[in-house]
N, C-alpha and C positions, 0 to 999 in steps of 0.2 A: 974098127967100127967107124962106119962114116955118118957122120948128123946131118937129118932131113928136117926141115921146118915145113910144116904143113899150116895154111893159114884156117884158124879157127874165128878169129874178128877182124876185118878189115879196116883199116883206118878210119875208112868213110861212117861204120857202125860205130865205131868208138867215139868218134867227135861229136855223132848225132845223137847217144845217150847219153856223152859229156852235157852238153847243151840241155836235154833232159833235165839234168841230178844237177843241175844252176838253178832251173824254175824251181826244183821240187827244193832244195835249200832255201832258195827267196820265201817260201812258202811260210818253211820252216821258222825262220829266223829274221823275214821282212829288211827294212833298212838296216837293222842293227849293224854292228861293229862284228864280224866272227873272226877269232884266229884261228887260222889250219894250221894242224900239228902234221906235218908232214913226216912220217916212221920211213927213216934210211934208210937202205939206199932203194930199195925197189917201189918205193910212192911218189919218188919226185919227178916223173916226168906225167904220172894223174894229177900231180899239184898243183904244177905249174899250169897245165891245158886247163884244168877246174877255175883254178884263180882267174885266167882271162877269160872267163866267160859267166861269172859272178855277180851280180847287179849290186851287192852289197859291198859297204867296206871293206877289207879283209888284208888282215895282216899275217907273216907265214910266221913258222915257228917250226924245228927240226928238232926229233931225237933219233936215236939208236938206240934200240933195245936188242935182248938177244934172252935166250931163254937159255937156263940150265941142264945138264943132266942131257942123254941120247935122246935117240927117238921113242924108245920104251920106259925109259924113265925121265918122270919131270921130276925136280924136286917142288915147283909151283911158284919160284922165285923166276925174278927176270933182273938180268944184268944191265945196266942204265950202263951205254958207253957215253951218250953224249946227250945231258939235259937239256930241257929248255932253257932261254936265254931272259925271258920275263915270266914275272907272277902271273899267273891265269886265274887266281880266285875273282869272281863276280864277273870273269868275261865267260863266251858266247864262244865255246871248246870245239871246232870239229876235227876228230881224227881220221887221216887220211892216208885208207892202205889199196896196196895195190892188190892184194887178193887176201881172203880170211880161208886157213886152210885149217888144219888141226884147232886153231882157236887158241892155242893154248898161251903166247907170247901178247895177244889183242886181250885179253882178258885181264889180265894182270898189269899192263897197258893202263887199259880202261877204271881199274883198280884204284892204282897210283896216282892216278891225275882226278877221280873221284874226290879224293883224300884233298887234294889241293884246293876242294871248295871252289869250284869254277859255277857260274852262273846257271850254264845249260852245257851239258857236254851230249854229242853225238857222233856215231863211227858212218863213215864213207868209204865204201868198200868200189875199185871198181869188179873186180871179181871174186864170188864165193862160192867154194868149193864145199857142200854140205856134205859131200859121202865123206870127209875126209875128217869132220870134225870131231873131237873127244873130247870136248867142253861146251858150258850152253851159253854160246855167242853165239849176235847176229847183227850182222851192221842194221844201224836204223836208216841206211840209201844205198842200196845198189847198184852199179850198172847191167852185170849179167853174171846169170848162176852159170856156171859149167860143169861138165862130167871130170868125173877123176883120173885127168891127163897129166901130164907131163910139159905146162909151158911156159913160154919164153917171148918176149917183146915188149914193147912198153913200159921197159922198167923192169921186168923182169929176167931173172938171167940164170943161165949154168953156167956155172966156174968163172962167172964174171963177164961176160958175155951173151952176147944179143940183146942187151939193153936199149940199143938205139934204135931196132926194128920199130917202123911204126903202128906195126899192129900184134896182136896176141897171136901165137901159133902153138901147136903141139910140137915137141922136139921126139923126134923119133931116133935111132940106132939102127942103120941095118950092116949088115956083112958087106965088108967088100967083095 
């Protein structure tokens, strides 16, 4: 099988809805202080493009989560590989994923850092996939809904790879 990338967001769309979802957070949360939780490995390169282009203070912050159980079984728990490094009670929370697909790891997510009594927590999604969901999340900022594809760049990747693409594509298989 050989892998085709089909470009589904172009660079130049991604920066200009980056740019977007900086006003509409200013909005949100004005001068305030906000920390991005940045969720490994596939949000850090919407993090880093988000943070510079930010009007507000903002300090980063990284976990790794990972969820239990297949794809047909959750048990509802989420695996913490790697916490955050400071308290977030009475700060100004935004978490930061590179796509919300099933829901089911941002929920329990969004759960656990609830519990930690943060000031204001909300989710930044750059892309969400709704046909895909089996739980009721929704980022409270989006960049773009998508169909139920297969992709890859930005951060995102198969088997580890095409992470560095600067824009979003569909990963296709065809025959050689």
């Amino acid at each position: 099988m050989k892998e085709r990338v089909e470009v589904m967001l172009t660079a130049e769309q991604i920066d200009k809805r980056l740019e977007e979802l900086a006003e509409e957070l200013y909005q949100e949360f004005g001068d305030e202080q906000v920390e991005m939780v940045c969720t490994l490995k596939g949000a850090v390169v919407v993090t880093t493009d988000l943070a510079k282009k930010m009007k507000m203070p903002v300090t980063l912050n990284f976990m790794s989560v990972s969820s239990y159980g297949d794809s047909t079984e959750s048990s509802g728990n989420i695996n913490v590989k790697m916490d955050l490094d400071e308290d977030i009670s009475g700060k100004n929370v935004l978490i930061v994923e590179d796509i919300i697909d099933t829901g089911r790891t941002l929920k329990k997510l969004k759960e656990l850092l609830l519990f930690r009594k943060p000031k204001k927590l909300k989710i930044v999604a750059l892309l969400d996939k709704p046909d895909r969901r089996v739980v009721d999340i929704t980022g409270d900022f989006t960049g773009f809904t998508i169909p139920d594809a297969f992709v890859v760049g930005y951060g995102l990747d198969y088997a580890q790879r095409y992470r560095n693409l600067p824009y979003v594509g569909v990963l296709n298989f065809d025959e050689e």
